[in-house]
PQR file of N, CA, C, O and H, with PARSE charges and radii, in Angstrom:
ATOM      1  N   UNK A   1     -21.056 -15.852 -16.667 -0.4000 1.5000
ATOM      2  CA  UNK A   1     -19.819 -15.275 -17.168 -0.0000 2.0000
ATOM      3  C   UNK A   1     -19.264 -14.285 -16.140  0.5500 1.7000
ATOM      4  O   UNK A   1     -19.875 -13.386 -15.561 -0.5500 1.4000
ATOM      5  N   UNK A   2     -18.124 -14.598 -16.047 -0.4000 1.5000
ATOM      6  CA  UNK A   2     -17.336 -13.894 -15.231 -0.0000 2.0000
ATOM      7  C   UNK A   2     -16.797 -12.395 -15.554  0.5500 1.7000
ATOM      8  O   UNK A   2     -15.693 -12.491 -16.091 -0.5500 1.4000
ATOM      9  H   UNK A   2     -17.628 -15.328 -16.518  0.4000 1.0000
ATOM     10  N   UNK A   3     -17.169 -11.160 -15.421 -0.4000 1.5000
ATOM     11  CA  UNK A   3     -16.764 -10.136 -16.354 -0.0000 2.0000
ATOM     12  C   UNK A   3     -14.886  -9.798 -15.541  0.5500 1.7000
ATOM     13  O   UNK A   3     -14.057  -9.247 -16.265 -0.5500 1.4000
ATOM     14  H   UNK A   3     -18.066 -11.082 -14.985  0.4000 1.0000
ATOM     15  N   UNK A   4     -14.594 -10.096 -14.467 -0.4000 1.5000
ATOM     16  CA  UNK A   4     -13.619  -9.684 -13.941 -0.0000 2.0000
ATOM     17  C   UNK A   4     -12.261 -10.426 -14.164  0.5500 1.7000
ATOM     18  O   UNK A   4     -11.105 -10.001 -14.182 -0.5500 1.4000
ATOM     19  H   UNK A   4     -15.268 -10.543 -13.879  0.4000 1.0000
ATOM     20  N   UNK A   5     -12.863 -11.863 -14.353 -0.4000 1.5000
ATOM     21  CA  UNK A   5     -11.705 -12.733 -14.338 -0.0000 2.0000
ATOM     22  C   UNK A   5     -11.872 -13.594 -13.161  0.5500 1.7000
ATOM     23  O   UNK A   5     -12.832 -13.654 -12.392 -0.5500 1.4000
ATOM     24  H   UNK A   5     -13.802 -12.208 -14.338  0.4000 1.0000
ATOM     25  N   UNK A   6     -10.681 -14.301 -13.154 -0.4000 1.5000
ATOM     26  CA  UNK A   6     -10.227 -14.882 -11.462 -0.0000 2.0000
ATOM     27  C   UNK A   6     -10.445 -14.006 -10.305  0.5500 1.7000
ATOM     28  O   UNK A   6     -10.897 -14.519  -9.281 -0.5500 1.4000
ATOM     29  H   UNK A   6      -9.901 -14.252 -13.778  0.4000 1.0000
ATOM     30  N   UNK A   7     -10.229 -12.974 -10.328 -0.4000 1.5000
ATOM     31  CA  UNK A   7     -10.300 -12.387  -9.294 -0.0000 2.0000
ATOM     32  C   UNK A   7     -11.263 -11.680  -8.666  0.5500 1.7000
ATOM     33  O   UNK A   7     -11.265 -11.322  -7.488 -0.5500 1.4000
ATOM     34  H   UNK A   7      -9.862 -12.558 -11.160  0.4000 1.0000
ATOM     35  N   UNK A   8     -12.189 -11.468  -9.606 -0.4000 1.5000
ATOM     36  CA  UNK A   8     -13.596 -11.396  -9.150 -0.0000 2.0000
ATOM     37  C   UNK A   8     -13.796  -9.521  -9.390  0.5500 1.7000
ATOM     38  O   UNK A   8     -14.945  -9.089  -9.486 -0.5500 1.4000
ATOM     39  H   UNK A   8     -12.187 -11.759 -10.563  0.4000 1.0000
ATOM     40  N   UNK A   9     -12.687  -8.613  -9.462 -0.4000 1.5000
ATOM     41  CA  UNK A   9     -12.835  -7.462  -9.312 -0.0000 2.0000
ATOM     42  C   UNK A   9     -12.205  -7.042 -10.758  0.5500 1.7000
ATOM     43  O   UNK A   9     -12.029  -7.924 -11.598 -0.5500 1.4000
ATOM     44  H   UNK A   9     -11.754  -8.964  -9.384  0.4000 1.0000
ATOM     45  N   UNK A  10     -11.887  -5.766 -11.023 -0.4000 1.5000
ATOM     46  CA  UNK A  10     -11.285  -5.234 -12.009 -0.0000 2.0000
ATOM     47  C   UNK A  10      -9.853  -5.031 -11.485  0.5500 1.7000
ATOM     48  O   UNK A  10      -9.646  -4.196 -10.605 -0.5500 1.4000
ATOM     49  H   UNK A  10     -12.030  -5.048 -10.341  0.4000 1.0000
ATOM     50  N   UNK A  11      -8.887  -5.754 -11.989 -0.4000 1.5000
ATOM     51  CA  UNK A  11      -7.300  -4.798 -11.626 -0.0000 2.0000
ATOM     52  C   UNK A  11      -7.226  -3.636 -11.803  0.5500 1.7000
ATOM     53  O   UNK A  11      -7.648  -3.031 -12.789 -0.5500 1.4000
ATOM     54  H   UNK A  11      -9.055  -6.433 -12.704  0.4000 1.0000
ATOM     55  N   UNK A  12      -6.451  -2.999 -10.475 -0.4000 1.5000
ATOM     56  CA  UNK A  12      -6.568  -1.533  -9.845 -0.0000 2.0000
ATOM     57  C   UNK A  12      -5.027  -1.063 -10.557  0.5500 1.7000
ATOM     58  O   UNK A  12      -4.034  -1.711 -10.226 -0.5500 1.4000
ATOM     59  H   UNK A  12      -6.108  -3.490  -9.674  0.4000 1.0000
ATOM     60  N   UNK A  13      -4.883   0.110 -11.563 -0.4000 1.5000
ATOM     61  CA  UNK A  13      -3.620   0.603 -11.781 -0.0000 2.0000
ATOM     62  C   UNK A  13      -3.802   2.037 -11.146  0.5500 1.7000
ATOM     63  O   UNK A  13      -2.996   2.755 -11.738 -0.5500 1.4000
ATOM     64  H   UNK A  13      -5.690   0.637 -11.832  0.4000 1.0000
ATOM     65  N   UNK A  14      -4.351   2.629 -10.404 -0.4000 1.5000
ATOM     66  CA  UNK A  14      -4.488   3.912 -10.035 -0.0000 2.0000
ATOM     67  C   UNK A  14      -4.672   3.781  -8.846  0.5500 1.7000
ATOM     68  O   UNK A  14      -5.504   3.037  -8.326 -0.5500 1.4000
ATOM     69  H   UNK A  14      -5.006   2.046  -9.924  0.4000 1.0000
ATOM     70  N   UNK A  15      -3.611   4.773  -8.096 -0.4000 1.5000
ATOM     71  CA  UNK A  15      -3.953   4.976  -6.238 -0.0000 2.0000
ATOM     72  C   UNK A  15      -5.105   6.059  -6.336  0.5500 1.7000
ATOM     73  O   UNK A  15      -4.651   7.049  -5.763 -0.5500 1.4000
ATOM     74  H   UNK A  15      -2.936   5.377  -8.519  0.4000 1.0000
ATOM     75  N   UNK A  16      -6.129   6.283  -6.702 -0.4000 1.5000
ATOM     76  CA  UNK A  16      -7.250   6.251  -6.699 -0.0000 2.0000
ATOM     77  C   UNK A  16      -6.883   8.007  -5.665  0.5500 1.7000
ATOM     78  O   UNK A  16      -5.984   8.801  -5.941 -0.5500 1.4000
ATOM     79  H   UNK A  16      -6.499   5.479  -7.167  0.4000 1.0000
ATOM     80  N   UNK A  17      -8.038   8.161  -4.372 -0.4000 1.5000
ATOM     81  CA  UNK A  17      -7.850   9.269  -3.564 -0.0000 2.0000
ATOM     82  C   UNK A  17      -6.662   9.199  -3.151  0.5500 1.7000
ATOM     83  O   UNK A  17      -6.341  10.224  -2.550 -0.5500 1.4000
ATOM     84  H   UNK A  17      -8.768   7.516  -4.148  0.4000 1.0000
ATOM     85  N   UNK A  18      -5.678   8.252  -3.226 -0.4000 1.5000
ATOM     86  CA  UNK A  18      -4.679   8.054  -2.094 -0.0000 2.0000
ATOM     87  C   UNK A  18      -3.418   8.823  -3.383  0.5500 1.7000
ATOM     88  O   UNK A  18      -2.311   8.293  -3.483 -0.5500 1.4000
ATOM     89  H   UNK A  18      -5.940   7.419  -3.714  0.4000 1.0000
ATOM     90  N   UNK A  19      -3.627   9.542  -3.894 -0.4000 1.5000
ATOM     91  CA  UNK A  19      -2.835  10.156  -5.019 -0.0000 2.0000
ATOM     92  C   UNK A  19      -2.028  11.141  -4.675  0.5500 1.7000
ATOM     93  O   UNK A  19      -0.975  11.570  -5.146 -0.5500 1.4000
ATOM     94  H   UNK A  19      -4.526   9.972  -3.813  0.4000 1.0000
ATOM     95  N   UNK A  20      -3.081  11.600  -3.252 -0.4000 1.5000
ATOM     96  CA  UNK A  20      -2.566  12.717  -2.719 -0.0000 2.0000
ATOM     97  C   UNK A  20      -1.660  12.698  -1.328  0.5500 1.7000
ATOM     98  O   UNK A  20      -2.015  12.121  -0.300 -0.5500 1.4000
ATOM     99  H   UNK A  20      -3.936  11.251  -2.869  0.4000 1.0000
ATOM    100  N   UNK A  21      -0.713  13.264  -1.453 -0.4000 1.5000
ATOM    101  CA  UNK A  21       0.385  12.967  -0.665 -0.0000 2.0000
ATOM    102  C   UNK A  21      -0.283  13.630   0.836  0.5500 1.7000
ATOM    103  O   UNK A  21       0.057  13.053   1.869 -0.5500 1.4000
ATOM    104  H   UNK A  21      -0.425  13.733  -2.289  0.4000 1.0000
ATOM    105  N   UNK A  22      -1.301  14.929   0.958 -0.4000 1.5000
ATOM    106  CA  UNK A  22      -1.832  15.068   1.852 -0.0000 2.0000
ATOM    107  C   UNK A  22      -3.054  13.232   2.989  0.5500 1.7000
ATOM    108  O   UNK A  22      -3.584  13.003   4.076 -0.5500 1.4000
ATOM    109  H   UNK A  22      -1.578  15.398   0.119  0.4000 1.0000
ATOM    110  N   UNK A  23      -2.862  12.724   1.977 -0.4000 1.5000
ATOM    111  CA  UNK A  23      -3.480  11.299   2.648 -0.0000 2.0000
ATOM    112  C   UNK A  23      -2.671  11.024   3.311  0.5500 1.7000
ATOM    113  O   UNK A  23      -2.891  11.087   4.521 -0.5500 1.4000
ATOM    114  H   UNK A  23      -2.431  12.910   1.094  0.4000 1.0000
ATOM    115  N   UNK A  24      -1.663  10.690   2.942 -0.4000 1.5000
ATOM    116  CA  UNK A  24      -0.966   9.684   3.485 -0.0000 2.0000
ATOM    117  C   UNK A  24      -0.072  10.542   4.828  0.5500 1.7000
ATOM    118  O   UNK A  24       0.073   9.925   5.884 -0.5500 1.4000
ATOM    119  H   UNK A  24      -1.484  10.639   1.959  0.4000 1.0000
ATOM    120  N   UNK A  25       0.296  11.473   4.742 -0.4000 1.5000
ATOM    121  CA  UNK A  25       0.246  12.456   6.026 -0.0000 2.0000
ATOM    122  C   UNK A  25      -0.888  12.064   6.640  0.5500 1.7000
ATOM    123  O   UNK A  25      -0.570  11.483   7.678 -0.5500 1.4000
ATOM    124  H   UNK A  25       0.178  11.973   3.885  0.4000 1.0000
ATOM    125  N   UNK A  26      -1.971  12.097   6.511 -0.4000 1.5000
ATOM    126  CA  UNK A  26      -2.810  12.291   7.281 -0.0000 2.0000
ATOM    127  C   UNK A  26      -3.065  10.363   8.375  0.5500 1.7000
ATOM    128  O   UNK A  26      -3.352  10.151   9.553 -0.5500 1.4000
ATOM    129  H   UNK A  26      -2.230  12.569   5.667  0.4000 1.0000
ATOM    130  N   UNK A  27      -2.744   9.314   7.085 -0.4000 1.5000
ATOM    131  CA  UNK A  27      -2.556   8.203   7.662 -0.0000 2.0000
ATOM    132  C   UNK A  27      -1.226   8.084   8.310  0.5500 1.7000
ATOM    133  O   UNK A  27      -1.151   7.445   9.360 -0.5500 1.4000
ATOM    134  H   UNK A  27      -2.511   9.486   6.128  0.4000 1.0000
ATOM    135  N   UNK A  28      -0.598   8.409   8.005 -0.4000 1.5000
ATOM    136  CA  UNK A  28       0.886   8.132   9.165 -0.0000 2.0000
ATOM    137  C   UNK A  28       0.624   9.007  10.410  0.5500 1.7000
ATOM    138  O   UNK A  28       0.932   8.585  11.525 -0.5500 1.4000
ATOM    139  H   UNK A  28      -0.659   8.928   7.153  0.4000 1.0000
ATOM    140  N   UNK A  29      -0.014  10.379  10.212 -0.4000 1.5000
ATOM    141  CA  UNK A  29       0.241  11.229  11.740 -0.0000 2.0000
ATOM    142  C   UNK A  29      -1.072  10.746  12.749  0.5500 1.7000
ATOM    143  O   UNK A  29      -1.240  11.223  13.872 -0.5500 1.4000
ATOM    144  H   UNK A  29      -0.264  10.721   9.306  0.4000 1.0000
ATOM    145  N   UNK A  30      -1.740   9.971  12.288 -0.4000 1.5000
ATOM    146  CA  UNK A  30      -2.821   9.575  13.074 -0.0000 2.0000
ATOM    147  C   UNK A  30      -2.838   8.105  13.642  0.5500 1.7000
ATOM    148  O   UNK A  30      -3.907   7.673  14.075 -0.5500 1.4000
ATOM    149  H   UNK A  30      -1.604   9.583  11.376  0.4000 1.0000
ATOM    150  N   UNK A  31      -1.736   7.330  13.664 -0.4000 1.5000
ATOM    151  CA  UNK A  31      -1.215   6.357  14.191 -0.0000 2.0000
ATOM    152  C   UNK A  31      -0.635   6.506  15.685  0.5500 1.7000
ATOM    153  O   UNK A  31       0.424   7.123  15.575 -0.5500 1.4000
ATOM    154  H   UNK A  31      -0.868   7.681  13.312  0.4000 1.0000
ATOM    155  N   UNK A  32      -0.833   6.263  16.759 -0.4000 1.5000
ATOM    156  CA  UNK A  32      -0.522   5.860  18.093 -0.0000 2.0000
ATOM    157  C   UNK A  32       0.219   4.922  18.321  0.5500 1.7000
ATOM    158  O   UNK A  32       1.359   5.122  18.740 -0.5500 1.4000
ATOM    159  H   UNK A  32      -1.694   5.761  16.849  0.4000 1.0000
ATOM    160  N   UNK A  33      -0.172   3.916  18.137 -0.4000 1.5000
ATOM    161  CA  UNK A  33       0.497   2.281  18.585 -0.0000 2.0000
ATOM    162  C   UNK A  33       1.117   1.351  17.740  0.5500 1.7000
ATOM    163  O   UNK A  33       2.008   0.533  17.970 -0.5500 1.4000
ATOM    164  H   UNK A  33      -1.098   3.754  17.796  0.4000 1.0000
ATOM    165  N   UNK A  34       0.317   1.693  16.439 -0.4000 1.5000
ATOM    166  CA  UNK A  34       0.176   0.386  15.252 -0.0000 2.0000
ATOM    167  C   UNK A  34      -0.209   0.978  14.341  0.5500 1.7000
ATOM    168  O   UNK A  34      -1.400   1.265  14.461 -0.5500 1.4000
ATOM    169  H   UNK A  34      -0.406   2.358  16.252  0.4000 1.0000
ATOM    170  N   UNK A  35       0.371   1.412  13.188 -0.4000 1.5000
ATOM    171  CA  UNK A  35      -0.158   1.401  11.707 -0.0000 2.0000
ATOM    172  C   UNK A  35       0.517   0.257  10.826  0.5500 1.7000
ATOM    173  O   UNK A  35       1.669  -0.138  10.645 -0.5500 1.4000
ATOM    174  H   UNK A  35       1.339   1.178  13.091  0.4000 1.0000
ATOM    175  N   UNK A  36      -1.071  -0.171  10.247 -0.4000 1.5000
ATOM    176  CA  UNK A  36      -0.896  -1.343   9.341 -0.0000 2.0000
ATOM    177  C   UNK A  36      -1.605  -0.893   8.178  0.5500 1.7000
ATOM    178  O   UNK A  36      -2.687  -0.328   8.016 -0.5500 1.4000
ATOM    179  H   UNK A  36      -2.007   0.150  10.393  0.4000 1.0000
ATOM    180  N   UNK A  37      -0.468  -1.399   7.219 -0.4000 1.5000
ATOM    181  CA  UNK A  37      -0.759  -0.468   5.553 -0.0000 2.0000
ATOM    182  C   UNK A  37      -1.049  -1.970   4.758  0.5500 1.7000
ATOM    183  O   UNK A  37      -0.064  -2.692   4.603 -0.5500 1.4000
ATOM    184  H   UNK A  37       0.411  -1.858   7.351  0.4000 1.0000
ATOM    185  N   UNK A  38      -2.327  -2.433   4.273 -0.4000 1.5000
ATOM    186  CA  UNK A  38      -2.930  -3.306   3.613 -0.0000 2.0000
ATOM    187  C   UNK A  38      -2.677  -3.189   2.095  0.5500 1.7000
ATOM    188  O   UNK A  38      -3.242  -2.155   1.736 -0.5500 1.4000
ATOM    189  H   UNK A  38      -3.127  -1.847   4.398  0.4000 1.0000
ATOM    190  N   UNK A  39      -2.198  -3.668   1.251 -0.4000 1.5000
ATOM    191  CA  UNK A  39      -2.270  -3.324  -0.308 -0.0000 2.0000
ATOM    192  C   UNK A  39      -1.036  -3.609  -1.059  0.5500 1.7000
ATOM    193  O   UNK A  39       0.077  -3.991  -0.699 -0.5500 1.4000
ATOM    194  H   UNK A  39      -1.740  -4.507   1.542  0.4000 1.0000
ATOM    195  N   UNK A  40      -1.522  -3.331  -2.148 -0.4000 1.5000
ATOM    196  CA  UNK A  40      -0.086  -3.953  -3.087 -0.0000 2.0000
ATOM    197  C   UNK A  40       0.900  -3.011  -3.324  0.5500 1.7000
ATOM    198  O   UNK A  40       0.895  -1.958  -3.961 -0.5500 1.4000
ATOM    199  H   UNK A  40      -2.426  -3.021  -2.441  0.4000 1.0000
ATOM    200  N   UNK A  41       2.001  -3.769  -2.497 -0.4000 1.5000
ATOM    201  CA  UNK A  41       3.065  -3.084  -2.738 -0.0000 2.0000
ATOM    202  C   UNK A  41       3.415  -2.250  -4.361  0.5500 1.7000
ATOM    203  O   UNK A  41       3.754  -1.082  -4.546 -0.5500 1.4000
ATOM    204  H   UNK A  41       2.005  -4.625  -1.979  0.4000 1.0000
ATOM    205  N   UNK A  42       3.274  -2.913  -4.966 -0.4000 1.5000
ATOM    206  CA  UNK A  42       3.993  -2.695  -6.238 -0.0000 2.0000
ATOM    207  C   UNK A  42       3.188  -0.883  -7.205  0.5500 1.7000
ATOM    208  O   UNK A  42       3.594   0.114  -7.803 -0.5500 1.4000
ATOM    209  H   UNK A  42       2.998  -3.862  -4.816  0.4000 1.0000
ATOM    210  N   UNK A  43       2.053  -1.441  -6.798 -0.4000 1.5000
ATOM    211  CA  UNK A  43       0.624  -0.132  -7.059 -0.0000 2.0000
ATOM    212  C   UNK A  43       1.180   0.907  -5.866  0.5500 1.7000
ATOM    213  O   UNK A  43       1.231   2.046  -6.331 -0.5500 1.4000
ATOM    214  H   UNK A  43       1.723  -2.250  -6.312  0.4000 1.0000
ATOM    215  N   UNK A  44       1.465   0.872  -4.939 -0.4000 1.5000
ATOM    216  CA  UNK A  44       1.613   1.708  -3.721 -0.0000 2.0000
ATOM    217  C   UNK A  44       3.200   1.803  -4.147  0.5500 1.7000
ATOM    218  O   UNK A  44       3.429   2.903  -3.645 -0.5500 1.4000
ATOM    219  H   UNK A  44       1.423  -0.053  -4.562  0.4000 1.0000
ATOM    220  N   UNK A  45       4.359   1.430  -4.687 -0.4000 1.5000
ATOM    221  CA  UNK A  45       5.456   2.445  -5.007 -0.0000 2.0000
ATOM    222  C   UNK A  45       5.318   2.672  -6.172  0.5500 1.7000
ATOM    223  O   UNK A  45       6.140   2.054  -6.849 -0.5500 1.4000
ATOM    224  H   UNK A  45       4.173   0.536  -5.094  0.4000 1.0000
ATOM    225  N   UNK A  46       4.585   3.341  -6.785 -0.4000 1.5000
ATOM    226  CA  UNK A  46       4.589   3.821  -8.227 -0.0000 2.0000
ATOM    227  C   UNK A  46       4.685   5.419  -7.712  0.5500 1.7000
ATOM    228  O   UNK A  46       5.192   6.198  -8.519 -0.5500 1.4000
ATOM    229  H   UNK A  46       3.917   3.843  -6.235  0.4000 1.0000
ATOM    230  N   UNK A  47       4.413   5.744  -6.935 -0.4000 1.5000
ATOM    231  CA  UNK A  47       4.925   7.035  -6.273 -0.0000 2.0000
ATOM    232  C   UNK A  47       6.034   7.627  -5.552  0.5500 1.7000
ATOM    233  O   UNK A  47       6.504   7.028  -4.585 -0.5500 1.4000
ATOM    234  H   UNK A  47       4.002   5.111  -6.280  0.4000 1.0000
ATOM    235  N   UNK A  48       6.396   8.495  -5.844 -0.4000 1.5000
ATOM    236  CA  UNK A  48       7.881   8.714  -5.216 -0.0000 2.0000
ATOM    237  C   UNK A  48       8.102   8.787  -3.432  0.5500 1.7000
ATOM    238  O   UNK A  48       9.036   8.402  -2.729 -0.5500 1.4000
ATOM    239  H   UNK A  48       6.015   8.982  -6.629  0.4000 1.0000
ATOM    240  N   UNK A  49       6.893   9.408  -3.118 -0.4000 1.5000
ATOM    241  CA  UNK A  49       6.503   9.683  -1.688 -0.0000 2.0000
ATOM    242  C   UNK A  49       6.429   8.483  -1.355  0.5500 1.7000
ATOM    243  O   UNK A  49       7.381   8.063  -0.697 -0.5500 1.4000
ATOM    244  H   UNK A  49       6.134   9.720  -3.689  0.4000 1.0000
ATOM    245  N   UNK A  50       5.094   7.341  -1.736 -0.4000 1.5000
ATOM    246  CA  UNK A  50       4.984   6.211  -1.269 -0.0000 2.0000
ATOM    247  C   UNK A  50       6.259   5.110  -0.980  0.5500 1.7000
ATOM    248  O   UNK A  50       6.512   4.461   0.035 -0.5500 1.4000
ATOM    249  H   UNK A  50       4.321   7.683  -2.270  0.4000 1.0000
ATOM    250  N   UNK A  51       6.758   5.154  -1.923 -0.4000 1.5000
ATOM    251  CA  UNK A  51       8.110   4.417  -2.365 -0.0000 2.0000
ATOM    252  C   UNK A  51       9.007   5.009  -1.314  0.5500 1.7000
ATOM    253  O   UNK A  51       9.785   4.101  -1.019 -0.5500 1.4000
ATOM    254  H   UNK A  51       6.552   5.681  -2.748  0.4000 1.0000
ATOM    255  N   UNK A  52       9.255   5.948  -0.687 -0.4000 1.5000
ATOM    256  CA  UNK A  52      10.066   6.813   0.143 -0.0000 2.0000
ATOM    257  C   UNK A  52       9.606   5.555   1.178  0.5500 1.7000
ATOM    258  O   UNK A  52      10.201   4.483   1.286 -0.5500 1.4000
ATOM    259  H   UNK A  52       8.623   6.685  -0.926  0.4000 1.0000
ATOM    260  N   UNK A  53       8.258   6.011   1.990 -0.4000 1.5000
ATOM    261  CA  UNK A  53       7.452   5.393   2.836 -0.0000 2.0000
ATOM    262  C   UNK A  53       7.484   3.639   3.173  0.5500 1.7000
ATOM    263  O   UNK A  53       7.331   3.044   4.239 -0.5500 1.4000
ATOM    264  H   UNK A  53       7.774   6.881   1.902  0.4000 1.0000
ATOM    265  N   UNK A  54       7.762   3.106   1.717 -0.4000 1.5000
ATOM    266  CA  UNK A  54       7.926   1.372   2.325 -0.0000 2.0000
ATOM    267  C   UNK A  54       9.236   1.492   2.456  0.5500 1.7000
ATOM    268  O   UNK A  54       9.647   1.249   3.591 -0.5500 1.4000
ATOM    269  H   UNK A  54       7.886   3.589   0.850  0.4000 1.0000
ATOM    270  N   UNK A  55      10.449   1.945   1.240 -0.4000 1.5000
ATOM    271  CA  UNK A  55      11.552   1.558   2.149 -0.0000 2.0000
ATOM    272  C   UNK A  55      12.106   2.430   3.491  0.5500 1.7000
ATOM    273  O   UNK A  55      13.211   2.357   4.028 -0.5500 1.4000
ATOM    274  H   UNK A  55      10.115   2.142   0.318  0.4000 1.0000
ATOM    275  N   UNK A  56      11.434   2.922   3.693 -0.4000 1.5000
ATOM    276  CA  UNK A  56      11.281   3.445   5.219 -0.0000 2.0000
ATOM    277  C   UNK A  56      11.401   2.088   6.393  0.5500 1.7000
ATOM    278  O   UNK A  56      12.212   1.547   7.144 -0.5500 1.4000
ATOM    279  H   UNK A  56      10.537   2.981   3.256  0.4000 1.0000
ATOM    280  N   UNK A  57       9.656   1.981   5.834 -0.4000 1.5000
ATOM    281  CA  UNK A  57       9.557   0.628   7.049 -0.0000 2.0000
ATOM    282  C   UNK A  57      10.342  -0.722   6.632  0.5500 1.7000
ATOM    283  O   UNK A  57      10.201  -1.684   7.386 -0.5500 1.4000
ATOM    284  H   UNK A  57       8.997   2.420   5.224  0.4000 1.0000
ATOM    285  N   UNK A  58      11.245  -0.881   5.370 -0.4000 1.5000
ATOM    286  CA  UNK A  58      11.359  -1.996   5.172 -0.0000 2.0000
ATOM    287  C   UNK A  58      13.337  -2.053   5.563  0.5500 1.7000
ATOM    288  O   UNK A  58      14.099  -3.008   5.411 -0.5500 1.4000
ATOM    289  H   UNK A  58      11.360  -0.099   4.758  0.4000 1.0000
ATOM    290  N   UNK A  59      13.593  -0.881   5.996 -0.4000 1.5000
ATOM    291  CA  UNK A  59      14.984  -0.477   6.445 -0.0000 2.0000
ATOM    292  C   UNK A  59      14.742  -0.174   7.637  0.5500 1.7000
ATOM    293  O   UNK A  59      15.636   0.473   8.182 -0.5500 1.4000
ATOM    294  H   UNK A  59      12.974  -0.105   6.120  0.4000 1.0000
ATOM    295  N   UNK A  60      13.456  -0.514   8.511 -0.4000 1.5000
ATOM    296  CA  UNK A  60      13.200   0.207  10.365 -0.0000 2.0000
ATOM    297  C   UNK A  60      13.520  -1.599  10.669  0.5500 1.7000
ATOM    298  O   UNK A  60      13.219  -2.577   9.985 -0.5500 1.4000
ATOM    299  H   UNK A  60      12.730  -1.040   8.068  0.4000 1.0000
ATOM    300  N   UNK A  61      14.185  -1.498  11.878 -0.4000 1.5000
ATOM    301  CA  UNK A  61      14.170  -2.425  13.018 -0.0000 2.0000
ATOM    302  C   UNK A  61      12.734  -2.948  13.227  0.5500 1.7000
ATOM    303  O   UNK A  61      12.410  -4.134  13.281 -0.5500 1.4000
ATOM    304  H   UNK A  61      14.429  -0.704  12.434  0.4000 1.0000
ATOM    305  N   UNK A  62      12.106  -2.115  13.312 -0.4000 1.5000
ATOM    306  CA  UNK A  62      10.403  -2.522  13.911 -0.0000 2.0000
ATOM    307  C   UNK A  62       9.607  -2.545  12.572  0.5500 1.7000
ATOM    308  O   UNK A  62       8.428  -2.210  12.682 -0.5500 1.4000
ATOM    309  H   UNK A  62      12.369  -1.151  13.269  0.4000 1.0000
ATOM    310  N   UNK A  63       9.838  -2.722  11.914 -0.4000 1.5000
ATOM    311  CA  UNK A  63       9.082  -2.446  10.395 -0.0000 2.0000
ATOM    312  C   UNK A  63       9.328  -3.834   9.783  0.5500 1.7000
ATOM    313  O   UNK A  63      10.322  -4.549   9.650 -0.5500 1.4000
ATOM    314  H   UNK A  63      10.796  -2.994  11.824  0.4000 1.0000
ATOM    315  N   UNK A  64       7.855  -3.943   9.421 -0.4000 1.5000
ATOM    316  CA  UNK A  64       7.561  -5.370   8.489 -0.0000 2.0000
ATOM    317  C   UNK A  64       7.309  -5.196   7.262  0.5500 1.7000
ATOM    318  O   UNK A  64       6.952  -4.061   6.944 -0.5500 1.4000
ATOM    319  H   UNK A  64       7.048  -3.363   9.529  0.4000 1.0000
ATOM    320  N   UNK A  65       7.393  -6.065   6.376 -0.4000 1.5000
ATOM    321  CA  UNK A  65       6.893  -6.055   4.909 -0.0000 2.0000
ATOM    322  C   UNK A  65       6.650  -7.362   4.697  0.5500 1.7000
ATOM    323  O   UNK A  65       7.540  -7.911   4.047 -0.5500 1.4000
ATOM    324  H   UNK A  65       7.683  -6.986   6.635  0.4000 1.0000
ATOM    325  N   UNK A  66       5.961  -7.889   4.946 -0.4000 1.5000
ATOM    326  CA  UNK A  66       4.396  -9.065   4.881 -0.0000 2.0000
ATOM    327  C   UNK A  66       4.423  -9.197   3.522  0.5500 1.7000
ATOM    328  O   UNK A  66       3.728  -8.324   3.001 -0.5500 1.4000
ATOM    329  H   UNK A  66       5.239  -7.442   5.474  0.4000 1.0000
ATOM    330  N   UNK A  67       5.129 -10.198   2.448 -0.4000 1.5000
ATOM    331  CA  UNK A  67       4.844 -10.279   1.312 -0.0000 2.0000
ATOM    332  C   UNK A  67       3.555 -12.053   1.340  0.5500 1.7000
ATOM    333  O   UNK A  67       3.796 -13.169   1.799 -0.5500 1.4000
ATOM    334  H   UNK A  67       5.693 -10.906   2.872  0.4000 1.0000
ATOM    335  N   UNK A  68       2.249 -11.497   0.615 -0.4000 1.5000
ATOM    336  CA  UNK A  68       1.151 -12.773   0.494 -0.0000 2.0000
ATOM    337  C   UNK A  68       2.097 -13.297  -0.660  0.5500 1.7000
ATOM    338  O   UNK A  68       2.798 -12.627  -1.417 -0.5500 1.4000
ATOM    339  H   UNK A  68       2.053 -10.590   0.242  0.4000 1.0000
ATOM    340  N   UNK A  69       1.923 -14.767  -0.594 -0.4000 1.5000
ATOM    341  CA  UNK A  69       2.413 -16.403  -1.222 -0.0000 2.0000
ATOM    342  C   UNK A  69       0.866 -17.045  -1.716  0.5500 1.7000
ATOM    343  O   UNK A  69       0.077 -17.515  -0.896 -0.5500 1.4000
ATOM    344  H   UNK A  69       1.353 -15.311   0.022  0.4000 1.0000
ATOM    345  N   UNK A  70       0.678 -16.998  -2.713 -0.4000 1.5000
ATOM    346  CA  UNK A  70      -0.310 -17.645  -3.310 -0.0000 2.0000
ATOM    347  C   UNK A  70       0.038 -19.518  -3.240  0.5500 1.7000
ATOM    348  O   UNK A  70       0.571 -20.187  -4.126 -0.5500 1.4000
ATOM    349  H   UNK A  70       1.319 -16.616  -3.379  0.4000 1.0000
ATOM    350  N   UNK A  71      -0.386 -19.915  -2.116 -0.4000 1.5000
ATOM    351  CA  UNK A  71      -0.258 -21.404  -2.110 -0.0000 2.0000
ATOM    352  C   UNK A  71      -1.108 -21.965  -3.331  0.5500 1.7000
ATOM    353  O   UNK A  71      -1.162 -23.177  -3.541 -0.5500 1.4000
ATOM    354  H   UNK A  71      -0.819 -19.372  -1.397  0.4000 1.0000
TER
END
């Protein structure tokens, strides 16, 4: 028996440590060359800061937003 489902884990509704807006300062100012932000969009703008932050990169020239396609 599967306790998780399909997906093997528990669905995540909480940015967990990343709650704190001091994180994510701390992940953007420590980028050099390349920061690549892994995760679900939708969980990651439930915050006002965060939400600031994608349409940031999703209104930059050089900024991607990589949406996964479940084939």
């Amino acid at each position: 028996m599967n306790l998780y489902g399909e997906l093997g884990f528990p669905e995540q509704k909480d940015l967990g440590f990343a709650k704190s807006p001091n994180r994510l300062n701390v992940a953007l100012s420590r980028a050099k060359r390349l920061l690549i932000i892994v995760g679900n969009s939708e969980l990651f703008r439930q915050k006002e800061i965060y939400n600031n932050v994608y349409n940031t990169i999703a209104s930059n020239p050089n900024g991607r937003i990589i949406k996964y396609e479940k084939k």
